[in-house]
C-alpha angles and dihedrals in degrees: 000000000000093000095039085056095045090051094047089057096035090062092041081060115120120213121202123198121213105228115208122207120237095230122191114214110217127197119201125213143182114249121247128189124212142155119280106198099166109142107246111211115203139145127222133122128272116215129173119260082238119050130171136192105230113208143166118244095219140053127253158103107306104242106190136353109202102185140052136214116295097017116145106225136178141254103274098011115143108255093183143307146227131241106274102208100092094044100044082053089054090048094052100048084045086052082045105048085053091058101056096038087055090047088050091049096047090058094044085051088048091050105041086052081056090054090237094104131060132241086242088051088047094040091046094058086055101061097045078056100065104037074058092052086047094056089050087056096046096047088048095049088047090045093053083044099053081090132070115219124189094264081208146343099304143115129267102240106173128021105199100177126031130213112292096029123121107236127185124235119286090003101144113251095177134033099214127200117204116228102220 
């Protein structure tokens, strides 16, 4: 009976935990301010705000490079170039062509005045006058553009073709940052 009755009050016993709070001491302080001149060490890459893809606007064998990633070039100054003997070509059958179709103008001129020849054959001649004139004018313009020239003060960041390689017209040989 005894054991019966010390179990009976031994399981009505509570038990209360003391429970302890976690505190965080916290320290307050006034705020300084100081210099802080320790050298940082990192890598990246460093690229202009304005960058351009310099590019020739013909086709062609790339003749010479004259500058290197990471050069710093001036306005104007000659980037590379492209190897001049298809284009001149060009240039002189356009010349050429000019010739005969103002020798070709002039008679149909002679000969109109002499009443032989019509106003459509007149007119005709013209007219192959000037498309040869116009020939002149584009092989000129794509001679004068078979070199690439600093388009300002910059750096070469980027060289994509190298000398002796066929490249397509307006495909970038330079990646250009402006130094401004």
């Amino acid at each position: 009976f005894f054991l019966i009755l010390t179990l009976a009050f031994t399981g009505c016993k509570t038990v209360v935990e003391e429970k302890k709070e976690d505190s965080i001491k916290v320290m307050v302080t006034q705020a300084q301010e100081f210099s802080y001149n320790q050298r940082i060490t990192a890598s990246g890459r460093i690229t202009s705000k304005d960058e351009m893809r310099l590019s020739f606007k013909t086709g062609g064998i790339i003749s010479s490079i004259l500058v290197n990633e990471g050069d710093v070039v001036k306005k104007g100054q000659t980037l590379a170039t492209l190897n001049l003997s298809e284009i001149n070509a060009m240039l002189q059958q356009a010349k050429l062509g000019y010739e005969k179709a103002n020798r070709d103008y002039q008679r149909a001129l002679s000969l109109y005045n002499d009443s032989v020849a019509t106003l459509e054959q007149l007119q005709n001649a013209k007219t192959a006058l000037d498309y040869a004139k116009a020939n002149v004018d584009v092989a000129s313009f794509n001679l004068s553009y078979s070199t690439i020239a600093a388009p300002e003060d910059g750096t070469i960041l980027k060289k994509l073709a190298s000398e002796n390689e066929i490249i397509a017209q307006g495909h970038p040989v330079f990646l250009f940052g402006k130094k401004s």
